[in-house]
BARO-626989 format. One record per residue (C-alpha): x, y, z; residue number from 0. Coordinates in nm, 2 decimals. Layout:
X,Y,Z,NUM
...
***
This chain:
4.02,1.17,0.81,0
3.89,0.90,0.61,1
3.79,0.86,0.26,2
3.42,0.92,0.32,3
3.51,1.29,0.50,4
3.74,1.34,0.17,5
3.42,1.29,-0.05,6
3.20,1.49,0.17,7
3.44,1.77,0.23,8
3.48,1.81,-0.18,9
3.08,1.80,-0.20,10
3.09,2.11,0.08,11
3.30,2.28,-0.15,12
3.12,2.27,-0.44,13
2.83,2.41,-0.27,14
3.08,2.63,-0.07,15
3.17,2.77,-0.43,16
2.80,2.82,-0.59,17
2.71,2.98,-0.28,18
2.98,3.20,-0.26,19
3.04,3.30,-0.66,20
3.37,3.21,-0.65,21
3.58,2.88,-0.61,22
3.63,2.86,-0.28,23
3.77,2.50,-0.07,24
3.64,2.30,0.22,25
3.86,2.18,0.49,26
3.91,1.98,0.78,27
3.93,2.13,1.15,28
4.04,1.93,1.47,29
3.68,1.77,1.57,30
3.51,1.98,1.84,31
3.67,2.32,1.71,32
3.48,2.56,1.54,33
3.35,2.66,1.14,34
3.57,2.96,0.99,35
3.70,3.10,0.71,36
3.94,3.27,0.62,37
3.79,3.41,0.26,38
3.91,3.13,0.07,39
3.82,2.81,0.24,40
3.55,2.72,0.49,41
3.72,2.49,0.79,42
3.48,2.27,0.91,43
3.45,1.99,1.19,44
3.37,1.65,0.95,45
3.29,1.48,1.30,46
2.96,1.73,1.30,47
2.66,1.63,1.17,48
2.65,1.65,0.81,49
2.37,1.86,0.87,50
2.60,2.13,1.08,51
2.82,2.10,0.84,52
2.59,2.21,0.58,53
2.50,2.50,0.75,54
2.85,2.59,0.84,55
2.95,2.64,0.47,56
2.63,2.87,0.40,57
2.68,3.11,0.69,58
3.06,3.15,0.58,59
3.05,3.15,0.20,60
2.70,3.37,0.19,61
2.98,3.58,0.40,62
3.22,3.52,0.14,63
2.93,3.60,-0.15,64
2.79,3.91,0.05,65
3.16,4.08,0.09,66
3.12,4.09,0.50,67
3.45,4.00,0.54,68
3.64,4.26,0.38,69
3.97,4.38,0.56,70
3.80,4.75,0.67,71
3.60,4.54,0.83,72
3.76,4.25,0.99,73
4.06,4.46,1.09,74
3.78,4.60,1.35,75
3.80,4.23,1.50,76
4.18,4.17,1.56,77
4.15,4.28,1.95,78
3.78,4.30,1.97,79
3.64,3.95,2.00,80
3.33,4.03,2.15,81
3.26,4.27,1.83,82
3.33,3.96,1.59,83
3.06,3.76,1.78,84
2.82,4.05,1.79,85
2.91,4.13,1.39,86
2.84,3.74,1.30,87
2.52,3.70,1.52,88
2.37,4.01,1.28,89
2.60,4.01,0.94,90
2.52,3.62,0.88,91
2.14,3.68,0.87,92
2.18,3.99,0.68,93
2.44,3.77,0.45,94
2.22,3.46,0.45,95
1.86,3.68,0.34,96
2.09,3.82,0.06,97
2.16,3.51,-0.09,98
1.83,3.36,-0.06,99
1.78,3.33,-0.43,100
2.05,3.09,-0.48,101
2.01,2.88,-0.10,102
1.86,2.58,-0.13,103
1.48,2.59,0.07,104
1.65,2.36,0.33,105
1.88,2.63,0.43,106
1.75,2.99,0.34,107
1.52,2.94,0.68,108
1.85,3.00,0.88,109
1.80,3.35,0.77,110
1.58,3.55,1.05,111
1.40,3.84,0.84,112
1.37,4.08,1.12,113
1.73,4.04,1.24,114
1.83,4.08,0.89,115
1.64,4.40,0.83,116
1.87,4.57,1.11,117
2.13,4.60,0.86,118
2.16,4.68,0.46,119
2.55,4.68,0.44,120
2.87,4.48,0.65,121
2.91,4.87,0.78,122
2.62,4.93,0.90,123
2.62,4.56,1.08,124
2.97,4.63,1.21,125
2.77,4.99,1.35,126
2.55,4.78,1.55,127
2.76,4.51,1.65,128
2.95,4.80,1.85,129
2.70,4.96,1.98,130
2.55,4.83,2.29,131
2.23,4.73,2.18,132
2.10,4.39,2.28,133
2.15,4.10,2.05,134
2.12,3.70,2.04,135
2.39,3.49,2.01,136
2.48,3.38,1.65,137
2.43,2.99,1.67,138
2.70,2.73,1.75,139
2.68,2.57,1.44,140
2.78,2.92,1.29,141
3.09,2.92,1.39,142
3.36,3.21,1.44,143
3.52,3.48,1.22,144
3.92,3.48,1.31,145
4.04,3.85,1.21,146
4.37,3.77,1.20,147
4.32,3.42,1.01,148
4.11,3.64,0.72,149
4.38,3.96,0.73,150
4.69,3.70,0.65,151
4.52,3.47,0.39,152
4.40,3.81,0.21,153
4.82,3.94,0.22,154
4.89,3.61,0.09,155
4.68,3.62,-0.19,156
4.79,3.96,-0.30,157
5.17,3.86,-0.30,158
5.10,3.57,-0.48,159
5.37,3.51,-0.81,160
5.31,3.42,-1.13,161
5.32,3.07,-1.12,162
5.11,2.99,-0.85,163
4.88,2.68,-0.90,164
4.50,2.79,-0.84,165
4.35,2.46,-0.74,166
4.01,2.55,-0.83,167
4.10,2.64,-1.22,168
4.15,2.32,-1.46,169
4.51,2.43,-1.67,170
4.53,2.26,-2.01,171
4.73,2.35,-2.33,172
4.55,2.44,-2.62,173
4.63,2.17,-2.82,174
4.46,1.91,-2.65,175
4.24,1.66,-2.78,176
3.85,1.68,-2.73,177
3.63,1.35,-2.72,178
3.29,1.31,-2.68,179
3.16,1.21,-2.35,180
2.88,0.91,-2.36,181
2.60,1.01,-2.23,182
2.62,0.89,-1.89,183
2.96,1.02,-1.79,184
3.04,1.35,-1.64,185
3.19,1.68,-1.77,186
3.46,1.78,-1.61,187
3.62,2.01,-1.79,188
3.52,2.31,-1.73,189
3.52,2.28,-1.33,190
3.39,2.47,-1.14,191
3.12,2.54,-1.40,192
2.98,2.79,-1.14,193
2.74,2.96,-1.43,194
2.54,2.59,-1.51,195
2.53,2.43,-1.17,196
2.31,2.62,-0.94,197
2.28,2.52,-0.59,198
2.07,2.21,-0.56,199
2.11,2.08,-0.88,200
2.43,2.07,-1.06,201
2.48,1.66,-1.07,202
2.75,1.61,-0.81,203
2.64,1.82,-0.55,204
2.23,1.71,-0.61,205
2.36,1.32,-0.64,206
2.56,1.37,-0.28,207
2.25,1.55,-0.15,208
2.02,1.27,-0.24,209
2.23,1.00,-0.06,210
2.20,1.23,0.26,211
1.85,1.30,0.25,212
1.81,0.91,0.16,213
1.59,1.03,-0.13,214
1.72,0.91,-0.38,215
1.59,0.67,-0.68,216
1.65,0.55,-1.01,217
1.47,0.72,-1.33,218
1.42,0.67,-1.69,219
1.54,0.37,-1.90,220
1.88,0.26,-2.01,221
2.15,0.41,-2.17,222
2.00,0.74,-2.27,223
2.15,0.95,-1.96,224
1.93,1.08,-1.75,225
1.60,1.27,-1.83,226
1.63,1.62,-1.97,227
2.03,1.62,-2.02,228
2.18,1.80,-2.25,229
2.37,1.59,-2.50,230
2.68,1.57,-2.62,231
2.89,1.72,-2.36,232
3.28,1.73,-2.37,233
3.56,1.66,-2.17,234
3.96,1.70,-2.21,235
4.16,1.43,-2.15,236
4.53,1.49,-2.16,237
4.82,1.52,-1.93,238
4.96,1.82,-2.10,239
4.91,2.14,-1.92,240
5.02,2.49,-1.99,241
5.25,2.73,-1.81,242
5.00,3.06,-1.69,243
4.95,3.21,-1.35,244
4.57,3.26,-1.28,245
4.43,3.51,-1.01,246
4.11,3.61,-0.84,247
3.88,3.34,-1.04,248
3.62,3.50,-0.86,249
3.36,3.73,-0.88,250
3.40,3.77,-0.52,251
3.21,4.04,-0.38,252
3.28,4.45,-0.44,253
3.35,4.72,-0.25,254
3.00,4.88,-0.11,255
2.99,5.19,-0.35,256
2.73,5.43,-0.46,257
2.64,5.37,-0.82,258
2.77,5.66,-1.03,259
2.52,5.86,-1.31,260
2.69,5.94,-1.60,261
2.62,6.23,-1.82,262
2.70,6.20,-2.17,263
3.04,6.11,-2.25,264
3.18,6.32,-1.90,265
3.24,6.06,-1.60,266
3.39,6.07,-1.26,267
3.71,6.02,-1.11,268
3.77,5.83,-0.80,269
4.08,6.03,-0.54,270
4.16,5.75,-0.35,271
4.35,6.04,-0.11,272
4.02,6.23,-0.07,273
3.78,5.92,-0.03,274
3.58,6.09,-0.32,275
3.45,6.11,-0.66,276
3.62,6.39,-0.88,277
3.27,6.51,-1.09,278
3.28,6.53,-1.47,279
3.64,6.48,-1.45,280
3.71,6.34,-1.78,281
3.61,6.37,-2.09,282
3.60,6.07,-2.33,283
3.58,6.07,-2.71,284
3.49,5.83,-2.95,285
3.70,5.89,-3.23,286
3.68,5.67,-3.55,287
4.02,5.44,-3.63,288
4.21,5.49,-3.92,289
4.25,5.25,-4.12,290
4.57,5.10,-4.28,291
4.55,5.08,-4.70,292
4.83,4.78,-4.58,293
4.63,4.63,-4.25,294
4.52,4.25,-4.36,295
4.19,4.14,-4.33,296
4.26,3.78,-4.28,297
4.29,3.65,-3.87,298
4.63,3.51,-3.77,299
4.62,3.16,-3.61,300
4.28,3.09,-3.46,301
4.33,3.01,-3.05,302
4.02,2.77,-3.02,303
3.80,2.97,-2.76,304
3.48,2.89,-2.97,305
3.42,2.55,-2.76,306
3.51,2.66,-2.41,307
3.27,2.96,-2.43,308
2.95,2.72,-2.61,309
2.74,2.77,-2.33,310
2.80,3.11,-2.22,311
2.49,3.29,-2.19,312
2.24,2.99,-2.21,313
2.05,3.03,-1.88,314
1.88,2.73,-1.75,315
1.45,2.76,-1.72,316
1.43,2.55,-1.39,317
1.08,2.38,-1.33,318
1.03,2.27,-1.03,319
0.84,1.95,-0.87,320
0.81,1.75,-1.22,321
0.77,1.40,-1.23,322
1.14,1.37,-1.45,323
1.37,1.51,-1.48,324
1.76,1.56,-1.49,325
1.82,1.70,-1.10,326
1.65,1.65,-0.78,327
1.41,1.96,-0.65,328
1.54,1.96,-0.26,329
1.23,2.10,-0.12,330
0.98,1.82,-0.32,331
1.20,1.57,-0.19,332
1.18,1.67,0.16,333
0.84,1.72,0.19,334
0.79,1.37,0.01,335
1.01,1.24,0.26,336
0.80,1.42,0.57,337
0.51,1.27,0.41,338
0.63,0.93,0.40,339
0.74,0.93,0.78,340
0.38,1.08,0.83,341
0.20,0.73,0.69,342
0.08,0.96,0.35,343
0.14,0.92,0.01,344
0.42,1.13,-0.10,345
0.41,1.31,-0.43,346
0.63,1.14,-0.66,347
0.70,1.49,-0.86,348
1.03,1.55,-0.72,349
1.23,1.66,-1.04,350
1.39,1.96,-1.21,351
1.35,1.97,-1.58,352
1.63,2.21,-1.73,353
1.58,2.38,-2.04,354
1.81,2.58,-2.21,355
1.72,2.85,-2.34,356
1.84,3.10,-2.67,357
2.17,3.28,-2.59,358
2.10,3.62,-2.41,359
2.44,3.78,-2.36,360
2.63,4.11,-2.45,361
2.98,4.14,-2.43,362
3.22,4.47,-2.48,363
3.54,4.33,-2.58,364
3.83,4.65,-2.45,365
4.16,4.66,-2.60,366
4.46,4.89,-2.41,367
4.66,5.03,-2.70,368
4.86,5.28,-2.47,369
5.25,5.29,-2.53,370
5.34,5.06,-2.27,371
5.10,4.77,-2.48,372
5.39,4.82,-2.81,373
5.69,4.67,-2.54,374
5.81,4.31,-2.56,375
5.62,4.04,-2.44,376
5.67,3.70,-2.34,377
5.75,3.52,-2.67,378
5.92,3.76,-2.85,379
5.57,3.95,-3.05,380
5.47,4.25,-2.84,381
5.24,4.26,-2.60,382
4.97,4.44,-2.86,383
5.03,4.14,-3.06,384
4.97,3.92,-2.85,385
4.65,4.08,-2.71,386
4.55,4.15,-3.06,387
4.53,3.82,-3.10,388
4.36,3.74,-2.83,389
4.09,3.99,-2.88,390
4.04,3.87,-3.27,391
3.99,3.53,-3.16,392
3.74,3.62,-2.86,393
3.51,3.87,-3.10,394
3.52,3.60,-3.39,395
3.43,3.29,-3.14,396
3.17,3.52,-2.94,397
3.00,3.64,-3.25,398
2.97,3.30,-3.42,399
2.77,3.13,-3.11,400
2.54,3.43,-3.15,401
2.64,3.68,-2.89,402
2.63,4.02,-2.96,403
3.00,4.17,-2.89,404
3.12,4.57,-2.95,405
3.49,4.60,-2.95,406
3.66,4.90,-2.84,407
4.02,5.01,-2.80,408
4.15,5.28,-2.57,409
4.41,5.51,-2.48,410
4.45,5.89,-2.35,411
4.63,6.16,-2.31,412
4.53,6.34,-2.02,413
4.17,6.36,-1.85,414
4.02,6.54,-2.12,415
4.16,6.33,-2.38,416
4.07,5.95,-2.35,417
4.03,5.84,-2.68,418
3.77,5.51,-2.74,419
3.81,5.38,-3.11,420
3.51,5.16,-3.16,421
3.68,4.85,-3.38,422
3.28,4.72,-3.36,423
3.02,4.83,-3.25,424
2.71,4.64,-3.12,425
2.50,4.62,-3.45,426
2.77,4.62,-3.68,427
2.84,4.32,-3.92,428
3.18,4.11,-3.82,429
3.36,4.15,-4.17,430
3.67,4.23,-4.34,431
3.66,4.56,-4.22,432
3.63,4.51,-3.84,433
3.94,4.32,-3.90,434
4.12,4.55,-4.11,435
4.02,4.87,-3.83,436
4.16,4.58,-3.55,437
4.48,4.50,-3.75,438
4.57,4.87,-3.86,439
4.54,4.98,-3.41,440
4.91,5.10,-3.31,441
5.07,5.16,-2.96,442
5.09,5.49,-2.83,443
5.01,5.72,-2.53,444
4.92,5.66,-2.20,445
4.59,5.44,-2.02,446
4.35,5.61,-1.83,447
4.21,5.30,-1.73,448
3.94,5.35,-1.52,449
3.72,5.63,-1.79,450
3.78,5.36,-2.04,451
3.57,5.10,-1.80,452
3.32,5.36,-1.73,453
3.26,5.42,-2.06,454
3.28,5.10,-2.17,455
3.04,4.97,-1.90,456
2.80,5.25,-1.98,457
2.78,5.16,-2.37,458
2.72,4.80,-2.25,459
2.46,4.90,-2.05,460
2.29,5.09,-2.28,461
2.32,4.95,-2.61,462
2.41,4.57,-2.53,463
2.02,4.47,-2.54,464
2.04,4.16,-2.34,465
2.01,4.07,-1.96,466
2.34,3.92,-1.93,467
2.63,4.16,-1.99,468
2.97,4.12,-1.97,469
3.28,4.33,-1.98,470
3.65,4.22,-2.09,471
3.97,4.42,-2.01,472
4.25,4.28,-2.24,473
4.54,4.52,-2.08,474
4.88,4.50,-1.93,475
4.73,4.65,-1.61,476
4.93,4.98,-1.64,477
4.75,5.21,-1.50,478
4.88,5.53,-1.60,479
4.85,5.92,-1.72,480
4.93,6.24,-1.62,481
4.82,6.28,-1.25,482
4.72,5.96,-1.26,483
5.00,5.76,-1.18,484
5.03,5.45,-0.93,485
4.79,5.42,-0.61,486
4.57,5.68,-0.77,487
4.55,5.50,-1.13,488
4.49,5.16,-0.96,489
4.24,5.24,-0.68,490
4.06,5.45,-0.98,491
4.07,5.11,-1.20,492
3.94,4.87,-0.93,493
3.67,5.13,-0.86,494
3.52,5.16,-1.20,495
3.56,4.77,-1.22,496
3.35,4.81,-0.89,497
3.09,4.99,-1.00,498
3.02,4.81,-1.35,499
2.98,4.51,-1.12,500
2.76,4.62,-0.90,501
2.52,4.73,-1.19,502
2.51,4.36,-1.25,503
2.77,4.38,-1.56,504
3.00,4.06,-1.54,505
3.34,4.18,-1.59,506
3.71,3.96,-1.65,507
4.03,4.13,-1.71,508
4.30,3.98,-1.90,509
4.70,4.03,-1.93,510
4.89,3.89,-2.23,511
5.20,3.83,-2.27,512
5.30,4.12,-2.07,513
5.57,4.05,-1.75,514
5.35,4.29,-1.50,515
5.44,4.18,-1.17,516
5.11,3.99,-1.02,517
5.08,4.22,-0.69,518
5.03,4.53,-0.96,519
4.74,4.38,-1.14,520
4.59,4.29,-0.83,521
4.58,4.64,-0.69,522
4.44,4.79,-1.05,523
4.22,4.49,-1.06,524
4.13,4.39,-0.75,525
3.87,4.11,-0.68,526
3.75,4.13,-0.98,527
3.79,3.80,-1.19,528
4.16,3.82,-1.40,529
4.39,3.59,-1.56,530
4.74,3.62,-1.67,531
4.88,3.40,-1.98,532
5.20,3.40,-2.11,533
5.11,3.37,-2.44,534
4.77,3.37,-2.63,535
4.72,2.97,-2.70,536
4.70,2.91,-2.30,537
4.34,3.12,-2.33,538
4.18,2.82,-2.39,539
4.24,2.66,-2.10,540
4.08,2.91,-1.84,541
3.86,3.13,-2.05,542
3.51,2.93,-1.99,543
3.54,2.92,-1.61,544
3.68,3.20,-1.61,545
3.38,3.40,-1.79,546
3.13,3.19,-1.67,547
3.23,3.25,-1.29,548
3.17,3.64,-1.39,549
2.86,3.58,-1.58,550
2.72,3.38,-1.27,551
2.83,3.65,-1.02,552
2.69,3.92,-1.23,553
2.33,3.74,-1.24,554
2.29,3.65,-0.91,555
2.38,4.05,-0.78,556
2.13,4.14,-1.00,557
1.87,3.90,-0.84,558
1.96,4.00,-0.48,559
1.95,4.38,-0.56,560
***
């Protein structure tokens, strides 16, 4: 493979990535074999036409983005071949119409509506594709699903230890040096910036796309950057790079679940044994915290999250077909180009103008104070210290860059006793106080962990006011109370994460200083995006991807349902 596949291979996977929500890599097959993937990178035959290629990586991350290949699912595959074809030939329209809001207009017409409309979930597509019922052939170009392939990468990535490398997430120590970035270089700091580079735009991906539609042209004058960019930007630029194991970046997709009505401060329980919702089975309290007459109200050692979360909740107004602008409008350009070939005068309004708009985004900060939280950590504080610190420093930096943010600590003792102690709530004013009730929080009792992200997710709903909403776990991912203890507590966890998500609420869990082996928090967690640090100055370094990614997941599941 030479350099020029290498370039166009790390294009594919940026789009790969937007497409899908989540970082997810391009690589090379043997030439002649077919697409696949196997969740976490698209394979692809860099000897096809970059057009196939293209198409390739939209069939299997809109796949990836639309959760078709989940391993109920695939494991229906492993000696069924002739079901995997039939699943693909339906489940990629139905996966491709789904994503139709964020496909450029060159690819969404892969998407046939009337196949698409067969189906409304992967199970109901995995119905038909057993059934006998007469269906077409899913394209060449598509590819193939390899069961076994998707099975093993998914094992891997649940075993995987805390050090692990996660290609996709820049790592950096907090104490790096910032420098402005002239106006004509590129930011690269934060990558993938999933949240500000939609699909067909985005810089590198709409530059590469130009060169292959041969569209593209030089605009404005000299030295100013191009039309309509934001200005200044920032970049890192040291070699130092912290020690942290990272997991799930992604707002992957969920599990398909009903939504689940709440009734006052009563919510369900999922019984992973059963496969079904416990009704009104716990009861959650908001109960005032005390406060300290000795709890300071000054905040210990600032991380420095402020800058990596500066453009968290800015959407983009995108207007399409101007005559400037700072990206290229795909479908303009290729109707300027069919124009041209046709001996007319093409339109020369081929631009998108970006404007950024106010900040429209609600966060619920969640702090576990259980007993397990008051252990050790890392560094010799406790793990509450440590995530006390981190919370502090994510409620003052969200608050500052005009976010509204509600910060609530949890613990319980029993279903009928998980206690919520609001440190802030969402129309409170960040002040002494808030830190004082923050500061004077103690350890103790167990973490009913999925009521606390019901109830959580159900005050964000409610009372956050804005269209973006996101939800952070700080926790040491112990799951725990009585009867709710190990598979149970986890599957519980991962399902109220589930449903807050697919309400459209952005939600990233964190683990601090705690030394919770990795395969645990991904069974409480799941797919949802989560991060662990061994220590709270290493924040910096992930957490604008890292929200952003969940942000950017959140919006477009609200857009496709």
């Amino acid at each position: 493979m030479n350099d020029a596949d290498g370039d166009r291979l790390q294009a594919l996977g940026m789009l790969a990535s937007a497409l899908a929500g989540r970082p997810v890599a391009v690589a090379a097959v043997d030439p002649g074999e077919p697409s696949w993937t196997d969740g976490q990178t698209v394979f692809v035959d860099p000897a096809a036409r970059q057009r196939e290629n293209l198409e390739s990586v939209a069939v299997h991350a809109s796949l990836i983005a639309a959760d078709s290949l989940a391993p109920d699912i695939v494991g229906a595959f492993v000696r069924h071949p002739r079901v995997a074809k039939r699943y693909l030939a339906i489940e990629g329209h139905r996966a491709l119409g789904a994503n139709g809001d964020v496909l450029p207009g060159v690819l969404s017409a892969m998407a046939d509506p009337g196949t698409a409309s067969r189906s409304d979930s992967p199970e109901a597509s995995l119905s038909i594709a057993s059934g006998k019922d007469a269906l077409d052939e899913p394209p060449t170009r598509w590819g193939v699903i390899r069961a076994k392939k998707i099975l093993a990468a998914g094992g891997r990535a649940a075993e995987q230890v805390d050090h692990e490398t996660v290609a996709h997430v820049p790592r950096r120590d907090s104490k790096e040096a910032l420098e402005e970035l002239d106006d004509g270089e590129v930011d690269d700091s934060d990558d993938p910036d999933l949240f500000s580079s939609p699909v067909g735009g985005g810089g590198f991906i709409g530059k590469w796309l130009k060169k292959m539609l041969s569209s593209a042209r030089k605009t404005g004058g000299g030295g100013g950057g191009p039309p309509g960019a934001d200005s200044p930007t920032h970049r890192t630029n040291s070699a130092n790079r912290g020690a942290f194991a990272v997991s799930s970046t992604a707002n992957a997709s969920t599990e398909d679940v009903a939504d689940i009505k709440t009734q006052g401060f009563k919510y369900p329980e999922w019984d992973a044994d059963r496969k079904s919702y416990r009704p009104d089975w716990c009861t959650v309290r908001e109960i005032e915290p005390r406060i300290k007459a000795s709890a300071p109200d000054a905040i210990d050692g600032a991380i420095g999250v402020r800058r990596p979360l500066a453009r968290l909740g800015m959407g983009l107004h995108r207007r399409h077909r101007q005559p400037q602008g700072d990206d290229i409008d795909i479908d303009a350009a290729i109707e300027a180009r069919v124009e041209v070939r046709a001996g007319s005068a093409p339109d020369e309004a081929v631009y998108l103008d970006s404007l950024r708009r106010r900040r429209d985004l609600s966060v619920l900060l969640l702090l576990d104070v259980s007993g397990s939280t008051a252990e050790p950590g890392m560094v010799g504080r406790t793990v509450h210290q440590q995530q006390r610190a981190v919370i502090t420093d994510l409620t003052v930096a969200l608050h500052d860059l005009g976010d509204r943010v509600a910060l609530y600590a949890y613990n319980s003792q029993g279903r009928e006793a998980v206690n919520m102690l609001p440190v802030k709530r969402f129309d409170d004013h960040l002040d002494a106080g808030v830190i004082r009730r923050l500061n004077s929080l103690e350890p103790g009792a167990y973490s009913r962990l999925g009521a606390a992200i019901r109830h959580g997710s159900a005050v964000l709903e409610t009372r956050g006011g804005t269209s973006r909403r996101l939800l952070v776990v700080v926790s040491d991912g112990l799951a725990y109370d009585h009867g709710y203890e190990r598979a149970y507590g986890a599957a519980d966890a991962r399902r109220a994460l589930t449903e807050a998500r697919r309400r459209g609420t952005g939600c990233v869990c964190l683990t601090v200083g705690a030394g919770t082996d990795v395969g645990v928090l991904k069974r409480v967690f799941g797919s949802t995006a989560h991060a662990t640090i061994a220590r709270p100055e290493q924040l910096a370094g992930i957490i604008g991807p890292l929200f952003r990614s969940a942000v950017r997941s959140a919006e477009v599941r609200r857009r496709v349902s």
